[in-house]
C-alpha positions in Angstrom: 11.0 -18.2 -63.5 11.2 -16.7 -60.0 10.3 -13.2 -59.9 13.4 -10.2 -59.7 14.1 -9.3 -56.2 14.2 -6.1 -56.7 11.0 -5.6 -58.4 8.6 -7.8 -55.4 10.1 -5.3 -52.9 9.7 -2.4 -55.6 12.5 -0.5 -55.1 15.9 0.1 -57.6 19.7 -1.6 -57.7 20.6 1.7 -56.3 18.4 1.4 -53.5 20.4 1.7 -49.9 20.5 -0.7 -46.8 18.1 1.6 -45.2 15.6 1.5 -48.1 16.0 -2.4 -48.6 14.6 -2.2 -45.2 12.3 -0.1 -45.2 10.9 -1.0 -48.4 10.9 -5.1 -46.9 9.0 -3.9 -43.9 6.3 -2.5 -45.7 6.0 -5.3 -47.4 5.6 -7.8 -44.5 3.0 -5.1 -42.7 0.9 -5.6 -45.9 0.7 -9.0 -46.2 1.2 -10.0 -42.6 -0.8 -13.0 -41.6 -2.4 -11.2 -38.7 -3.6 -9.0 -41.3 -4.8 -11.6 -43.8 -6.3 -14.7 -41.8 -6.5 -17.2 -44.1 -5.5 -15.4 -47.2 -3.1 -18.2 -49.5 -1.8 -15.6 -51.8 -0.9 -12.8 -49.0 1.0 -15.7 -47.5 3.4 -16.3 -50.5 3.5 -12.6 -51.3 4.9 -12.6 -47.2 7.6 -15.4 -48.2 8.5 -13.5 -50.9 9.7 -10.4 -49.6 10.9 -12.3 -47.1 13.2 -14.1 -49.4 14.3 -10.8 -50.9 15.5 -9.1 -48.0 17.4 -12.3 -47.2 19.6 -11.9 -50.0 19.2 -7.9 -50.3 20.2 -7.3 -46.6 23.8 -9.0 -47.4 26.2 -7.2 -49.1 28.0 -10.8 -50.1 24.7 -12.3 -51.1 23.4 -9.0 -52.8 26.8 -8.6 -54.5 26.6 -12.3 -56.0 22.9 -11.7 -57.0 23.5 -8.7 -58.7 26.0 -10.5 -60.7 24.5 -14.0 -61.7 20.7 -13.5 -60.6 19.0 -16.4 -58.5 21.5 -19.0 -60.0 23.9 -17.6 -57.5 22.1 -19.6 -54.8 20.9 -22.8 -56.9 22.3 -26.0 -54.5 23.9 -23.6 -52.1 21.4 -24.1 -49.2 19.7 -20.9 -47.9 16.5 -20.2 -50.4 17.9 -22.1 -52.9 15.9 -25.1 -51.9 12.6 -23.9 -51.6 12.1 -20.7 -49.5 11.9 -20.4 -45.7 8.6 -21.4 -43.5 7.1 -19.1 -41.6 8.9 -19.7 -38.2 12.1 -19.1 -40.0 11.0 -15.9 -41.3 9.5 -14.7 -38.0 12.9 -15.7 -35.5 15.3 -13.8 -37.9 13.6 -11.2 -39.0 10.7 -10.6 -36.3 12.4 -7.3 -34.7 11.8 -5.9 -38.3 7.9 -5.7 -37.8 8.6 -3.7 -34.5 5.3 -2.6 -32.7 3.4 -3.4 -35.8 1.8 -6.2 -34.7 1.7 -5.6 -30.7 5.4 -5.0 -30.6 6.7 -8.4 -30.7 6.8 -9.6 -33.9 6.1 -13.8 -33.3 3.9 -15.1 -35.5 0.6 -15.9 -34.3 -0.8 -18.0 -37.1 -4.0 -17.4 -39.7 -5.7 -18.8 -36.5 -4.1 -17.4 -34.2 -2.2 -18.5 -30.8 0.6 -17.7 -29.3 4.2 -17.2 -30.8 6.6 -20.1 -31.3 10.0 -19.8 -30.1 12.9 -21.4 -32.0 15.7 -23.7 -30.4 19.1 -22.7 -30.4 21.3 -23.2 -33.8 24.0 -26.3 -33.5 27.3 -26.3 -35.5 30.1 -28.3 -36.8 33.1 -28.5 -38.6 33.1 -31.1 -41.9 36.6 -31.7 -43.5 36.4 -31.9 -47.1 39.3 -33.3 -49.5 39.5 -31.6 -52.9 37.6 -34.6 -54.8 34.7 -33.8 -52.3 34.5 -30.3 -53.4 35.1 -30.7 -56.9 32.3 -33.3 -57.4 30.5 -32.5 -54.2 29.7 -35.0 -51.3 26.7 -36.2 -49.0 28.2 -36.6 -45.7 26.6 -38.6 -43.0 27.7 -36.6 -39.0 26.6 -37.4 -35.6 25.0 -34.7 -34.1 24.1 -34.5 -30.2 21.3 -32.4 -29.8 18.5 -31.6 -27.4 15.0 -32.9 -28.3 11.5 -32.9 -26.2 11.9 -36.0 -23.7 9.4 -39.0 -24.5 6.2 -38.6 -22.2 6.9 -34.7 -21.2 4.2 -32.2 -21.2 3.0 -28.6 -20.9 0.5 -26.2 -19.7 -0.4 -23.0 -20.5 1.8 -20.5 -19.3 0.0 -18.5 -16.1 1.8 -15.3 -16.3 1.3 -14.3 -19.8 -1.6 -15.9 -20.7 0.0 -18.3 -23.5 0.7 -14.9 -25.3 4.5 -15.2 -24.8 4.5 -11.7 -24.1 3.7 -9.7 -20.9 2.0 -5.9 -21.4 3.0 -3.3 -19.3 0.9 0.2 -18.6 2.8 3.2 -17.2 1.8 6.8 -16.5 4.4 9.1 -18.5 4.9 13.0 -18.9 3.9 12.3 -22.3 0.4 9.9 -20.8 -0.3 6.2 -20.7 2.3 4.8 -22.5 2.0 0.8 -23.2 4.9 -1.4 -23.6 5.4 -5.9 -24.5 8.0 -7.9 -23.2 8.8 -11.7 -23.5 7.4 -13.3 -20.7 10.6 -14.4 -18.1 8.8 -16.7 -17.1 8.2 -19.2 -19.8 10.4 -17.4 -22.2 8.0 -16.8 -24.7 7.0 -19.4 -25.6 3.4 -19.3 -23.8 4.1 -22.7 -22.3 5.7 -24.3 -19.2 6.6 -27.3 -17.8 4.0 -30.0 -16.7 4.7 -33.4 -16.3 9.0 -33.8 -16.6 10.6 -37.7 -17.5 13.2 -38.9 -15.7 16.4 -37.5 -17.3 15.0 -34.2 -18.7 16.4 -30.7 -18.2 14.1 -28.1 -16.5 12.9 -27.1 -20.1 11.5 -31.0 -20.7 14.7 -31.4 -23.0 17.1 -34.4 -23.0 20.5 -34.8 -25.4 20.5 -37.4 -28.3 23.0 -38.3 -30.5 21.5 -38.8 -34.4 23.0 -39.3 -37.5 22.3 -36.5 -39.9 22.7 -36.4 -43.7 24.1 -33.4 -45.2 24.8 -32.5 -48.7 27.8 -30.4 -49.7 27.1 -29.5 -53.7 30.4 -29.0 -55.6 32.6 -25.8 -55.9 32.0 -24.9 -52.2 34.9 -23.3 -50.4 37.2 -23.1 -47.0 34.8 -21.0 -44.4 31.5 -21.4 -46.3 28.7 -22.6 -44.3 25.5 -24.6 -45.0 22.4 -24.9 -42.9 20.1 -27.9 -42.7 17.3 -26.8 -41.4 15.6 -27.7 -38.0 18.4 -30.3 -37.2 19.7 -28.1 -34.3 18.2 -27.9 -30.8 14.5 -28.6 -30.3 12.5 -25.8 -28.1 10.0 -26.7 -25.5 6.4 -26.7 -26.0 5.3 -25.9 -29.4 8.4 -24.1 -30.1 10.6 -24.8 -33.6 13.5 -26.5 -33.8 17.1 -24.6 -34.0 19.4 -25.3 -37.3 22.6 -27.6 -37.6 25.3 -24.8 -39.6 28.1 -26.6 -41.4 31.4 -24.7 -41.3 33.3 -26.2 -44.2 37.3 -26.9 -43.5 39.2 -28.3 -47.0 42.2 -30.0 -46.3 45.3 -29.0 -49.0 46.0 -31.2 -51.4 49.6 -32.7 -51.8 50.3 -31.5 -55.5 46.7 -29.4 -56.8 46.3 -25.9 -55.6 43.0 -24.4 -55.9 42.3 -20.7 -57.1 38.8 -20.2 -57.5 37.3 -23.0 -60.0 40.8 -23.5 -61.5 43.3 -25.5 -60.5 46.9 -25.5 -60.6 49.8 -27.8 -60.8 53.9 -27.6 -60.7 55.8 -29.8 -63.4 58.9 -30.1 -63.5 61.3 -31.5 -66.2 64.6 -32.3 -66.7 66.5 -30.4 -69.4 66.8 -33.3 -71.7 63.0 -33.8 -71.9 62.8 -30.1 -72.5 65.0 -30.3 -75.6 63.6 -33.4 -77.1 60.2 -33.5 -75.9 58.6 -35.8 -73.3 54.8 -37.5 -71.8 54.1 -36.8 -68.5 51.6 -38.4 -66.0 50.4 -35.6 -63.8 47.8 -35.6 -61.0 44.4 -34.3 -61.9 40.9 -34.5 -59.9 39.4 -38.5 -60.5 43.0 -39.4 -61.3 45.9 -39.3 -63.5 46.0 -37.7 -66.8 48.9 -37.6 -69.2 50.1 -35.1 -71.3 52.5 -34.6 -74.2 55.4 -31.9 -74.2 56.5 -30.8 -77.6 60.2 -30.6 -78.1 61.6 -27.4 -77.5 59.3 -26.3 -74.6 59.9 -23.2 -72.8 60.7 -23.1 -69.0 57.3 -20.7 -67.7 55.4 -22.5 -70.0 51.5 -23.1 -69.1 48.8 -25.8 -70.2 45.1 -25.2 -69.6 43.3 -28.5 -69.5 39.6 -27.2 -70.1 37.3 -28.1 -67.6 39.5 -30.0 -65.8 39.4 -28.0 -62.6 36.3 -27.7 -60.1 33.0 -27.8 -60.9 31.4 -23.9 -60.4 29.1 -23.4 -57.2 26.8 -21.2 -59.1 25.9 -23.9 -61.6 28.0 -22.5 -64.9 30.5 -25.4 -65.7 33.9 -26.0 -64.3 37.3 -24.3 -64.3 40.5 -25.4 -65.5 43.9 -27.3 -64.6 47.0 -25.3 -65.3 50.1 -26.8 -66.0 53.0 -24.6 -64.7 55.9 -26.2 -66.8 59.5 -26.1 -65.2 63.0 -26.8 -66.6 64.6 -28.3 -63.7 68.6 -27.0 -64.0 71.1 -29.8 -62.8 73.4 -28.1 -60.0 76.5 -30.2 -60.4 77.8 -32.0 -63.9 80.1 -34.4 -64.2 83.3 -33.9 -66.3 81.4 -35.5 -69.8 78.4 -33.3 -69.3 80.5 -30.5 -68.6 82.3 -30.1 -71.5 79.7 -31.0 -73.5 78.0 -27.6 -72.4 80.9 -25.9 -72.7 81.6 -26.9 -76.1 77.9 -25.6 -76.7 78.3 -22.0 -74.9 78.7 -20.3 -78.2 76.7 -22.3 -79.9 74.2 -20.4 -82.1 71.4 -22.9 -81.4 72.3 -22.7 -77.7 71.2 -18.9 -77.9 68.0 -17.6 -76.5 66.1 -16.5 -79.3 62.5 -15.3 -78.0 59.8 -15.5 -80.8 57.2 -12.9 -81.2 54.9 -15.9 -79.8 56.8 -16.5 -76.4 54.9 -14.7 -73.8 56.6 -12.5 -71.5 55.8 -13.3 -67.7 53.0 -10.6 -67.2 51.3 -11.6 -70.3 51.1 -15.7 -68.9 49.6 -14.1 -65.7 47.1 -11.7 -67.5 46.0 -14.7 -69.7 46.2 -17.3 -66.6 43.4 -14.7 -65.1 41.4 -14.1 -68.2 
């Protein structure tokens, strides 16, 4: 069972932003590498409170975790697969460590070396019908995306050293004050340029086009977006690759409406059926379904087919399809049906006569919503 997040970054649920990160960045002094060459257990400790500030940092992911634990992220991409490396940890929460660790917060390794800078992120747009989110989908997308040229290569840079970082002394009121900067020129990455192939940029990058697989687990929803990792732009040198984020787009379907994990669904009936009673064949998600209408049905009337609707992102079950029933009035009779209905105006059986057990409106909304 993973550990509470809460309790590897030791602080309470009423903890505020600012103690999160404080609390996180005392953590990753503690059991920074640079600190602990070589040391297995202060590395996973590191990931750890890493992994906790992730979701502690977002209101939206805190909010979700506070309410469904760690199964809030199970299939949802993020943590949820196995936790972040170390060059993930460094390029988005680096400015964290501040001057900690020489002020620039890159990782240098158990081993040291010089800091790894990350390639820029990529990211699409997938279109998703409603069957695709309700049973969830791999989709194969062609990606074009810079990677290192075959046959380039690099040299230490000269200006910094291969530190990725330039120092700077100067002579203050307050005395010698000492200051790091990313080198300009190789960007920090402590490496330039060499030997470049025909066709590479000046970074000894050239665009591909490649297939990539991504999966989309069920219950995902319009806006959400998905990272597979390293599938963005490569960096030059050492450097780690960027990620390829997934912007999910659903396109509406022609008769279900989604609301959350439910689903919903008009049906309308003819006022015969309604009297006498009627099967219908309605649209559900994997195909039709029928259902039967006892006689007498009210107009307003729903049906919950359980489990019937999408399948829950966080892993518990899958919501419903409501049946919104409809008595569909005729606008014009002809002179049989006419005075057929008028013959039944006054008749008692033609009456409304509400039972205890028909529903007003806000109580088939309140109960829609339960």
């Amino acid at each position: 069972m993973k550990e509470d997040y809460y309790e590897i970054l030791g602080i309470t649920k009423n903890a505020t932003a600012t103690e999160i990160k404080k609390a996180y960045r005392k953590k990753a002094v503690q059991y920074h590498p640079d600190k602990n060459p070589g040391d297995a257990k202060a590395e996973e400790m590191f990931k750890k409170a890493a992994e906790a500030y992730e979701v502690l940092s977002d209101a939206d992911k805190k909010a979700r975790y506070d309410q469904y634990g760690h199964a809030a992220f199970d299939g949802a991409g993020g943590f949820g697969g196995g936790g972040m490396d170390m060059d993930d940890i460094f390029s988005q929460f680096g400015d964290i460590f501040g001057s900690a660790f020489g002020g620039g917060g890159g990782f240098s390794g158990f081993g040291g070396g010089q800091a790894r800078v990350k390639g820029s992120n990529l990211r699409i747009h997938v279109k998703l019908t409603l069957e695709d989110v309700a049973n969830g989908v791999e989709k194969k997308v062609k990606v074009r995306r810079k990677v290192q040229a075959e046959g380039v290569t690099y040299k230490t840079c000269g200006t910094c050293g291969g530190r990725g970082q330039v120092t700077k002394i100067a002579n203050t009121i307050l005395g010698r004050m000492q200051t790091a900067a990313t080198c300009s020129a190789c960007g920090g990455s402590g490496q330039i340029l060499d030997k470049r192939p025909s066709g590479a940029d000046a970074h000894g990058l050239k665009v591909t086009e490649e297939t990539v697989s991504v999966k989309i687990p069920a219950g995902v929803e319009d806006g959400m977006q998905l990272k597979v990792p390293n599938k963005g732009n490569e960096a030059p040198g050492n450097g780690v690759p960027g990620d390829l984020l997934v912007a999910i787009e659903t396109v509406e379907h022609t008769t279900l409406k989604r609301e959350g994990d439910n689903l919903h669904y008009d049906l309308y009936i003819s006022l015969s059926e309604a009297i006498l009673g009627t099967s219908k064949e309605i649209d559900a998600i994997g195909g039709k379904v029928r259902i039967k209408l006892e006689s007498g049905i009210q107009s307003g009337k729903i049906l919950r087919l359980r489990g019937k609707g999408i399948s829950s992102l966080n892993g518990y079950g899958s919501g419903d399809l409501l049946v919104h029933v409809s008595v569909w009035t005729p606008k014009e009779l002809n002179k049989e049906q006419k005075e057929f209905f008028e013959r039944m105006r006054n008749n008692d059986n033609f009456e409304p006569k509400p039972e205890k057990s028909d529903k007003s409106f806000f109580e088939k909304v309140k109960d829609m919503f339960a």
